[in-house]
N, C-alpha and C positions, 0 to 999 in steps of 0.2 A: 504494500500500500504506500502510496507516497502522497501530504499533507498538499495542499492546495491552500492558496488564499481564502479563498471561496468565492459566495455572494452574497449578494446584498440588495433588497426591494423594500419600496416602503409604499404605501396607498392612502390615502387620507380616506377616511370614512364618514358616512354622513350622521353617526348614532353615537353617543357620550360612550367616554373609553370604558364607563364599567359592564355597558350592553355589549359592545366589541369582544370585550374578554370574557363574559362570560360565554357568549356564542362560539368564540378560538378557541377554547378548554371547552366542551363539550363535543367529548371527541366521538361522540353518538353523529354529530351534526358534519362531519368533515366531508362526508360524500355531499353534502348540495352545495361546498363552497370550494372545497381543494382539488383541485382536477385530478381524476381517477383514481382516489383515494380513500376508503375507508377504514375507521379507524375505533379503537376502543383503550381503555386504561382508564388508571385512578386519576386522582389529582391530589398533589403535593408534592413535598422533594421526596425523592425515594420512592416513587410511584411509578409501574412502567406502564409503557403505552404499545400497543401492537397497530402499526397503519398497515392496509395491502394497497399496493400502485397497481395498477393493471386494468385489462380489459377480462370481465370471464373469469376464468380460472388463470391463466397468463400474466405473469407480473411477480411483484418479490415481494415481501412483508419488511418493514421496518421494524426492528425492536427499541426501543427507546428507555432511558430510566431520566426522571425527570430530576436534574439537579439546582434548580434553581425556582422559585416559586413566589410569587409576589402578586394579589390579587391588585388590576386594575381596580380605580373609585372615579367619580366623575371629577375630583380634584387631583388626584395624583397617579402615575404612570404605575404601569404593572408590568411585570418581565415573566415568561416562563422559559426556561433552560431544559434542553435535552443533552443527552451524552446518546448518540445514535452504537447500538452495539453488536449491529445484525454483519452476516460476511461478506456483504454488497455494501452496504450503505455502511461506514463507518465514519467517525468525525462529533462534531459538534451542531447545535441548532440552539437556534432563539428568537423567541419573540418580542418585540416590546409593545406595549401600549399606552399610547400618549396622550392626555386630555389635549384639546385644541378649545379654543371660543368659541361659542356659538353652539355648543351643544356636539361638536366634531371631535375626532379623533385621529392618532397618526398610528399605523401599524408597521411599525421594521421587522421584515423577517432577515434574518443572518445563518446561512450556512456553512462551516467550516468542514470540508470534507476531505477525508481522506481516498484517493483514488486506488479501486483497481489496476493490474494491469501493469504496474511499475512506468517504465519510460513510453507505454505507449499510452496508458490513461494519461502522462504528463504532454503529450502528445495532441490527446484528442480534445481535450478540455477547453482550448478558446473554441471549438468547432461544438460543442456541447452546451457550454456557459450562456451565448445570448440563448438559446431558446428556451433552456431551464429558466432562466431572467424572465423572460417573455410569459411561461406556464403560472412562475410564480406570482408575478404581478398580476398577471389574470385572475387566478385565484382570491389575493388581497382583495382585488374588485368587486369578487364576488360573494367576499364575507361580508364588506362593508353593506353591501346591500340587504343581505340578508341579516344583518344585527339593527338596518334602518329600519 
């Protein structure tokens, strides 16, 4: 596996950061906002979470154990932290959620991944990066709407 930068996406949302978060942490809800992802776990630090990416039966499961835990409120920002631990997907994840004016909100998600693959996942990765960017962002779009 070799460490990547990562990525990085953020979405403004139109619903106060503590609806954002509780709808991001409701890992019941990930299939109608994360693109081809469903997902399930606890909540808190030390709590793991199971996503599956795919279409069908096709696609790979994420394992997750949440290290970081911080409930969003409509005045103050909220973080949730994963340590990703599955044989695909290794690395880091994080969310933030940010009060904004006017009743809005700001969502960072952060990837720190470690890649498959050795020098050719170091290879494939700017050819990989915008469209994940792209998935992800889409995604954020689609929470925001759905916690509006």
């Amino acid at each position: 596996m070799s460490p990547v930068q990562g990525v990085a996406v953020s979405q403004v949302c139109p619903a106060p950061a503590d609806r954002v978060w509780r709808t991001l942490v409701d890992w019941r809800l990930h299939e109608r906002w994360m693109y081809r992802t469903r997902a399930r776990g606890g909540q808190g630090v030390g709590a793991r979470v199971e996503a599956f990416t795919g279409v069908g039966p096709v696609g790979f499961t994420d394992h997750m154990e949440i290290t970081a835990w911080v409930p969003a409120t409509r005045e103050s920002a909220g973080r949730c932290e994963v340590r990703h631990l599955g044989g695909l997907v290794r690395g880091r994840g994080r969310f933030d959620v940010l009060p904004l004016p006017d009743g809005r909100s700001r969502v960072v998600w952060v990837e720190w991944l470690e890649l498959p693959l050795g020098a050719l996942g170091r290879l494939g990765w700017p050819l990989v990066r915008i469209p994940v960017s792209v998935l992800l962002r889409r995604s954020l779009r689609r929470l925001g709407r759905l916690a509006g």
